[in-house]
C-alpha positions in Angstrom: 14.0 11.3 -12.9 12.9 7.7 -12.1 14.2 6.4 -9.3 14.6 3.1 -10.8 16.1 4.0 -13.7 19.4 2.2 -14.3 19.4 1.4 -18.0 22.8 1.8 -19.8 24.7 0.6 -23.4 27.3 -2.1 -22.3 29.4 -3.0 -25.2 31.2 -6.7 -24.2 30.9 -6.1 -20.4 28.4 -6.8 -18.0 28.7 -4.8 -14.1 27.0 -6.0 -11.5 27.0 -3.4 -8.5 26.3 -4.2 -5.0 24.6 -1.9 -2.4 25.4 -0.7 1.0 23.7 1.1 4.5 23.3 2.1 7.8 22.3 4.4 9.9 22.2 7.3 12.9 19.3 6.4 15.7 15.5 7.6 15.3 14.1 10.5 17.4 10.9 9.3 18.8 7.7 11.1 19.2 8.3 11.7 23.2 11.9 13.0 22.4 10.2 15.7 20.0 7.9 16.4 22.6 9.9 16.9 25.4 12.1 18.9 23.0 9.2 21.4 22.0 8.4 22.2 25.6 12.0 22.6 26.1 12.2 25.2 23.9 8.9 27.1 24.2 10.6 27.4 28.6 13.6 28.8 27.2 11.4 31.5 24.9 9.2 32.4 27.9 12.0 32.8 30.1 14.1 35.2 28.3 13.3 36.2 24.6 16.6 35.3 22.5 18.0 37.4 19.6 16.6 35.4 16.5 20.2 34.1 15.4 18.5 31.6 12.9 20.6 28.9 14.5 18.4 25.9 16.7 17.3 26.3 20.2 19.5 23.5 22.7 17.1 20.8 22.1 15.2 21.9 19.0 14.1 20.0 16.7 14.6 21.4 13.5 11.9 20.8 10.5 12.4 19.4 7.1 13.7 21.7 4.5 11.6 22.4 1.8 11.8 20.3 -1.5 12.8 22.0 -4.2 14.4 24.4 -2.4 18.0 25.1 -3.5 19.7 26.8 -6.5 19.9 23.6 -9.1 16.2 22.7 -8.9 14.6 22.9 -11.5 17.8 22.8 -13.9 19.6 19.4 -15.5 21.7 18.0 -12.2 23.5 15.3 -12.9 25.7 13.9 -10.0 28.5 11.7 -11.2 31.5 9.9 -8.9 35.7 11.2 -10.0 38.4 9.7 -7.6 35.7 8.4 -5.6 34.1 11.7 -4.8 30.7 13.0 -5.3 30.6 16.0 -8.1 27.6 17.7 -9.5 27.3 19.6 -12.5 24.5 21.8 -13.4 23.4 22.4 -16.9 24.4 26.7 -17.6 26.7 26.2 -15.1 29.6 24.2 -14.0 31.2 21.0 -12.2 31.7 21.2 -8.1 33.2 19.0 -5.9 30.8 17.9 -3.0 33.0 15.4 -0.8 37.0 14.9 -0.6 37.3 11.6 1.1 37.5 9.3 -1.8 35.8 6.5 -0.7 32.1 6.6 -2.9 31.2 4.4 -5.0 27.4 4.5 -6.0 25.2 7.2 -6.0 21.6 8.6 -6.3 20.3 12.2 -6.5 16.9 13.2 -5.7 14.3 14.1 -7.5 15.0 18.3 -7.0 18.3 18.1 -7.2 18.8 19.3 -3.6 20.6 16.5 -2.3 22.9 13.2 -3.6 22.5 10.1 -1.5 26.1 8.2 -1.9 27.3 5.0 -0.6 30.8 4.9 1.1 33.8 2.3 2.3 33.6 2.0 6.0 36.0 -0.1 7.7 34.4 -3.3 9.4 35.1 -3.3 13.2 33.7 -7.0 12.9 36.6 -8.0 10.9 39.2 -10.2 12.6 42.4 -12.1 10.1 43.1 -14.2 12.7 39.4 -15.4 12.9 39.2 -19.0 11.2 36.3 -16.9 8.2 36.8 -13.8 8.8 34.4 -11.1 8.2 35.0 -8.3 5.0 37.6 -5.7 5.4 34.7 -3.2 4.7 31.3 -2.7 4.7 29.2 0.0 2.8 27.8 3.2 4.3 24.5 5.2 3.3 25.4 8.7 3.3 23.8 12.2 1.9 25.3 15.6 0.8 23.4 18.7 0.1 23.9 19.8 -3.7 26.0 23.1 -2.6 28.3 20.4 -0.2 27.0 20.9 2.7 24.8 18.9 5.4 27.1 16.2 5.1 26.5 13.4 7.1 25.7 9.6 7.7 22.1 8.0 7.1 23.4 4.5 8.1 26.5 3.3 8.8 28.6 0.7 10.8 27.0 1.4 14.2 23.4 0.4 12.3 24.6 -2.3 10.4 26.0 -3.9 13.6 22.9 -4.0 15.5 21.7 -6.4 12.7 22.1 -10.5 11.9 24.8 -11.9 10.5 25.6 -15.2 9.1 29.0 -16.6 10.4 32.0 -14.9 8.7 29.3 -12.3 7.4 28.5 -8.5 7.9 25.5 -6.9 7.0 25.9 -3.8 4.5 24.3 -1.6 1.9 22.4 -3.3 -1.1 19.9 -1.2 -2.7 18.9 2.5 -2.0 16.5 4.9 -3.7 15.0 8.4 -3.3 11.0 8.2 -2.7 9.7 10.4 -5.5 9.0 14.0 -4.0 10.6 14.1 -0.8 13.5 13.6 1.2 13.4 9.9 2.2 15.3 7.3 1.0 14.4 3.3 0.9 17.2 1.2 1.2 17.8 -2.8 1.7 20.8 -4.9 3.2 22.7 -7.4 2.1 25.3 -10.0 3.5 28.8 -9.3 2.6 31.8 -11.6 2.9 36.0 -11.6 2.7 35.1 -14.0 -0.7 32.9 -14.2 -3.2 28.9 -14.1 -2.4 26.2 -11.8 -2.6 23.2 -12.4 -0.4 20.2 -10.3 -0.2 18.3 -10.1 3.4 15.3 -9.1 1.5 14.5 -5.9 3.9 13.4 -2.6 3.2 14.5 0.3 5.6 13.5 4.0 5.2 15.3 7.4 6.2 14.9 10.6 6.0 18.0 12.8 4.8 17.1 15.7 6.8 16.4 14.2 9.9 18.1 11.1 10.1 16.6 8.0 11.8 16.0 4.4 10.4 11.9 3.1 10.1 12.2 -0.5 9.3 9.7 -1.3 6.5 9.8 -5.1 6.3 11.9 -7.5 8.0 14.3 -9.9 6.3 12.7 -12.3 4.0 9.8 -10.1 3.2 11.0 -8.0 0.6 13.4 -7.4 -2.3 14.4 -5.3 -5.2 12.1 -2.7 -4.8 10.6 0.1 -6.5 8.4 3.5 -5.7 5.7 3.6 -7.6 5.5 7.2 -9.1 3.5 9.3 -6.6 5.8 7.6 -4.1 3.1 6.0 -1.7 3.6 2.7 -2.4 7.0 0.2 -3.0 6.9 -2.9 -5.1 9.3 -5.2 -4.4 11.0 -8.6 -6.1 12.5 -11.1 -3.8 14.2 -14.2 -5.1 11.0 -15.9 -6.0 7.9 -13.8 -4.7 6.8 -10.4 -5.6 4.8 -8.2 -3.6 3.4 -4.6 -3.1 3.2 -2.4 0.5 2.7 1.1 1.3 5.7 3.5 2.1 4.8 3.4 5.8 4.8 -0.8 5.7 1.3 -0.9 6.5 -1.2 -2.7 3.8 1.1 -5.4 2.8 0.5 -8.0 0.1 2.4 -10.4 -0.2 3.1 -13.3 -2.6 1.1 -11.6 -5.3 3.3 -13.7 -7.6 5.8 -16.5 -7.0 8.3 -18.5 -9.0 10.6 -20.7 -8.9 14.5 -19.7 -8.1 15.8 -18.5 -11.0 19.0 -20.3 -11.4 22.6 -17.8 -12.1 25.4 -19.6 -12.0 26.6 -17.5 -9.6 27.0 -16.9 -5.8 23.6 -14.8 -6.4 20.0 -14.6 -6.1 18.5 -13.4 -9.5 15.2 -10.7 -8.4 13.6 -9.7 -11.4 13.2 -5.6 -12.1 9.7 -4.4 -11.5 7.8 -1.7 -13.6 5.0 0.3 -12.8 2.3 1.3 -15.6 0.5 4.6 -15.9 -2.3 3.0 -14.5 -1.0 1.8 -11.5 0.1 -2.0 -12.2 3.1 -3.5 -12.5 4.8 -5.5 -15.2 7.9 -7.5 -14.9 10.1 -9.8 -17.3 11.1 -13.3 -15.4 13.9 -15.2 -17.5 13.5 -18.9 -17.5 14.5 -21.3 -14.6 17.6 -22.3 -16.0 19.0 -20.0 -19.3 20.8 -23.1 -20.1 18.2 -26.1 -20.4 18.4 -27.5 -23.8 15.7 -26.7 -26.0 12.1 -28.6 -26.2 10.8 -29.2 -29.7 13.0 -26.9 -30.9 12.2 -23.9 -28.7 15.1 -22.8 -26.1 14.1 -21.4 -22.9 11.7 -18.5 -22.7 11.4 -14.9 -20.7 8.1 -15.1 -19.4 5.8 -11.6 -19.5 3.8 -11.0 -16.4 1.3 -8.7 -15.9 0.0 -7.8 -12.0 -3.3 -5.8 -11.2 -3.3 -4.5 -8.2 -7.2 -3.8 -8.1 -7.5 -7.4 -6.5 -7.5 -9.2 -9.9 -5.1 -11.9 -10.4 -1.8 -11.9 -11.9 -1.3 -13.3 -15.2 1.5 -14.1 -17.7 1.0 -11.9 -20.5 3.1 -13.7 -23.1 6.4 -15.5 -23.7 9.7 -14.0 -25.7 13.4 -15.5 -26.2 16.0 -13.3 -25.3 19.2 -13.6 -24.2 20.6 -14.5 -21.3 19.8 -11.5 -18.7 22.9 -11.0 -17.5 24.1 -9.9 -21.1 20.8 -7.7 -21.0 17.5 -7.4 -19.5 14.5 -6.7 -21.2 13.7 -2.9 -21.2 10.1 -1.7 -20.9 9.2 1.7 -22.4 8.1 4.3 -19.8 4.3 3.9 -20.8 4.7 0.2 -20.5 3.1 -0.3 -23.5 6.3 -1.8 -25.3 9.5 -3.8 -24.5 12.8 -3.7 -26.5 15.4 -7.2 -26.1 18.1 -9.1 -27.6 17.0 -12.5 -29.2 19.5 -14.7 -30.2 19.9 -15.9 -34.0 21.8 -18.4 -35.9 24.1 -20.3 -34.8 25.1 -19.9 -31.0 28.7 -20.6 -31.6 28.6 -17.2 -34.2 27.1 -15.2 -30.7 24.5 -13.7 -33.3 21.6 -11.3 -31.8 18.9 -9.2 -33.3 17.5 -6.1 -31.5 13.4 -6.7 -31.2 10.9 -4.0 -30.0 7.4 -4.9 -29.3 4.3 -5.0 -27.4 4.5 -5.5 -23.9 3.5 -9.1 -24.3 5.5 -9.9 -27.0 3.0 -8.9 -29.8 3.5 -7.0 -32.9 7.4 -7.2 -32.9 10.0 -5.2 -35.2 13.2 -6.8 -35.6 14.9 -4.6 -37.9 18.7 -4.6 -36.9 21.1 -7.8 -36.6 24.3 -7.6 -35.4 26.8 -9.7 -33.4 27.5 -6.2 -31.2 24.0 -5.2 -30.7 23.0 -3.9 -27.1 19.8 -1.6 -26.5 20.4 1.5 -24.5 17.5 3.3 -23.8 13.8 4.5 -24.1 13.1 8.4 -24.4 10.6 9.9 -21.9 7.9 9.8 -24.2 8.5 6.0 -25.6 8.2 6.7 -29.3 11.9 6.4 -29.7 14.7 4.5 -28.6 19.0 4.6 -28.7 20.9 1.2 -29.1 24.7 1.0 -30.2 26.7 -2.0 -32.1 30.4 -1.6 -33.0 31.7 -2.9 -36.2 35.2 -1.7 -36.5 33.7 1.2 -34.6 31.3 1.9 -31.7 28.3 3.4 -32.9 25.0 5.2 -31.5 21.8 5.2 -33.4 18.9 6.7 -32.8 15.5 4.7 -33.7 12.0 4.6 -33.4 9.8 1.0 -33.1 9.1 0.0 -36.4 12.6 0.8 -37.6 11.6 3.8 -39.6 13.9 6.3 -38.0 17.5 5.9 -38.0 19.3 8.1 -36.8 23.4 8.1 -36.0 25.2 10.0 -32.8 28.5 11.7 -33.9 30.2 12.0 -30.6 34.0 12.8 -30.6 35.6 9.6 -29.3 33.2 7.3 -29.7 34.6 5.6 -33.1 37.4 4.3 -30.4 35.9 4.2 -27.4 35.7 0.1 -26.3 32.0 0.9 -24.5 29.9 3.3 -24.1 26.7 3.8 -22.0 23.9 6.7 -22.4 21.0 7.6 -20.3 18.3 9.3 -22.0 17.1 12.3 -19.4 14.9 14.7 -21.4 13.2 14.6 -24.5 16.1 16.3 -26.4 18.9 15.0 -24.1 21.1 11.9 -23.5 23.7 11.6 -20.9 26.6 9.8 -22.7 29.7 8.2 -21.0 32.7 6.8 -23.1 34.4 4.0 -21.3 38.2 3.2 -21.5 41.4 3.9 -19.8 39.9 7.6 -20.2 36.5 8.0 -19.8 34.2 10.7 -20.9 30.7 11.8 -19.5 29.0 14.4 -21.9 25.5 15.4 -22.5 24.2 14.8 -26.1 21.4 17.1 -27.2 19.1 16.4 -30.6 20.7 19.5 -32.2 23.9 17.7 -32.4 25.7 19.4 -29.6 28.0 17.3 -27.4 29.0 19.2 -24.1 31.5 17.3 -22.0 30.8 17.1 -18.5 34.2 15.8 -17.4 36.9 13.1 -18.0 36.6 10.8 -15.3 40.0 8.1 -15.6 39.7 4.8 -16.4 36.3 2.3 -16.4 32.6 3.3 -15.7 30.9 6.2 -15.4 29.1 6.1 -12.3 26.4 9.2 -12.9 22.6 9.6 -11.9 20.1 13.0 -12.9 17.8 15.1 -11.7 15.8 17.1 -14.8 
């Protein structure tokens, strides 16, 4: 599955989910080598009984990917009483951790193993300081997909050794598996008792089985990043630059593209979602400078489409669309990168009129087929010929469509006339993960026979879920 993948249907909400990490310390080269010799003296000593437990001193290797039960077969990993559970497709749901304090997940790309960040209380934090620091801070933790090999990839101890601002902490922002393997990138953010949310703009990476923390750009230097797909490489967005560096931070390029701050309203720094294509560029959507300038001859302000070689050729904006304001939705490119789907606003603002557009990656060649006050896309299949949005009109409703509009299709789910949201994920060709928000909500898997399999009911709000084909 896509590391980045994060696209959902948000009927009249929009989340916003920080982050966390920290981390255990690294085991450097001369540890592992003293380590070896260690064990090969104890071997020519006296010959043990092969227990398949570890030599005193041994460092173990990494476990294979791919190897464990699930892999290979639908995972999905989704958060119940803040607790990790993971249900397998032909099987069933199990419970992976019982202390109740998840909140945000990823599972890799096997299936073997579900990163999770976790509550951590802040030793930093002092009431009787004049700004005190957050209760909390955010831990990076991993569990193996049978609940076992618990344990912490980066937590309080890490985050401590970093810079804070006054009244600060440093925690867990973003954090992704790198495609085929068992590391994870992650970033930090600054975390306060109030309101705020302040990237550092670092990129860290771990590995899961052997835990120690690689620092792969410093604060400032990165962003919202992204693997590309044969993992060697990471893209990354910061608040007005993006840039491109290899998974082991050497061959950095920096600055590839810069813009101004893109201004939010908000006690936030807006980093724009990067896409890689087939061919090994990236493409990106940048909303304008400020989503609320009044309009110039008649034209509001426009989401610029950029378009980054990375064979040394110059970036380039692509073309120009108006959507709506991104944090009511962002624009979605297809998995080729050959198309984009987005809400443009219509009429008159006071009626909060939208129409649902797919086109070209540069804006070309658009269908706008559906108009509707409740319109939100959803997401692109695997192969990009088809699509699923939702709009409720007395009802929430799921459609299935393709880009010139020629295909519609409706999803009968049970509950979803009444459900007040709903969110879908599309993980196969033939699949979509569907969750039914509301003081009760629902995760199910939706399958293009028409089957609807419910997963589990998960209490009230969001469905926090991710997949592993």
């Amino acid at each position: 599955m896509e590391l980045m993948k994060q696209t959902m249907l948000r009927i009249g909400l929009v989340l916003l989910a920080g982050l966390l990490a920290a981390c255990s310390a690294p085991v450097s080269d001369q540890e592992a080598a003293v380590a070896t010799m260690v064990a090969g003296t104890l071997q020519a000593q006296v010959a043990p009984t092969d227990t398949g437990e570890p030599i005193d001193g041994e460092i173990q290797p990494q476990s294979v990917y791919g190897d464990c039960p699930n892999s290979g077969q639908l995972s999905v990993a989704y958060l119940k009483d803040g607790n990790i559970w993971l249900w397998v497709q032909g099987g069933g749901s199990t419970q992976l951790t019982s202390e109740g304090d998840a909140f945000d997940l990823r599972i890799s790309g096997d299936g073997c193993r579900v990163a999770y960040a976790r509550q951590a209380a802040n030793p930093g934090h002092d009431p009787a300081h004049e700004f005190p620091q957050p209760e909390t801070i955010s831990e990076l933790w991993v569990v193996s997909s049978d609940g076992s090999d618990q344990q912490s990839l980066a937590g309080v101890d890490f985050f401590a050794t970093l810079p804070a601002a006054s009244g600060s902490a440093t925690t867990l922002h973003y954090f992704e598996w790198q495609p085929g393997s068992r590391q994870l990138a992650f970033g930090t953010r600054q975390a306060f008792s109030g309101p705020g949310l302040i990237s550092n703009g670092d990129i860290y990476l771990v590995d899961a089985d052997l835990p120690g923390v690689t620092l792969v750009l410093p604060a400032g230097a990165g962003g919202r990043f992204v693997f590309s797909p044969d993992g060697e490489q990471i893209a990354f967005a910061g608040a007005n630059h993006v840039g491109v560096v290899r998974a082991d931070g050497t061959d950095l390029r920096a600055n590839l593209v810069t813009f101004p701050l893109v201004i939010t309203y908000s006690e936030y720094q807006y980093e724009p979602p990067l896409h890689w294509t087939p061919a090994g560029d990236l493409i990106f959507a940048l909303p304008p400078e400020d989503m609320f300038a009044s309009p110039v001859d008649g034209v509001g302000p426009e989401t610029s489409l950029w378009y980054l070689p990375l064979d040394g050729s110059p970036a380039f904006e692509a073309g120009a669309i108006q959507a709506v304001m991104f944090p009511m939705q962002e624009v979605a490119f297809s998995p080729d990168g050959g198309r984009i789907a987005y809400l443009r606003p219509v009429g008159n603002p006071a009626d909060n009129e939208r129409e649902l557009v797919i086109a070209l990656s540069n804006g070309g060649d658009e269908s706008a087929w559906f108009n509707h006050p409740n319109v939100f896309f959803g997401d692109w299949a695997p192969d990009g010929e088809r699509y699923i949005f939702s709009f409720e009109d007395g009802e929430m409703r799921l459609m299935i469509s393709n880009p010139d509009g020629s295909l519609a299709v409706p999803v009968a789910l049970p509950g979803l006339a009444g459900a007040p949201a709903v969110q879908a994920e599309w993980v196969t060709d033939n699949a979509i993960l569907v969750s039914l928000l509301g003081p009760s909500a629902q995760l199910g898997l939706w399958t293009d026979d028409g089957v609807f399999q419910l997963i589990d009911t998960l209490g009230f709000g969001m469905a926090i879920f991710d997949a592993a084909p």
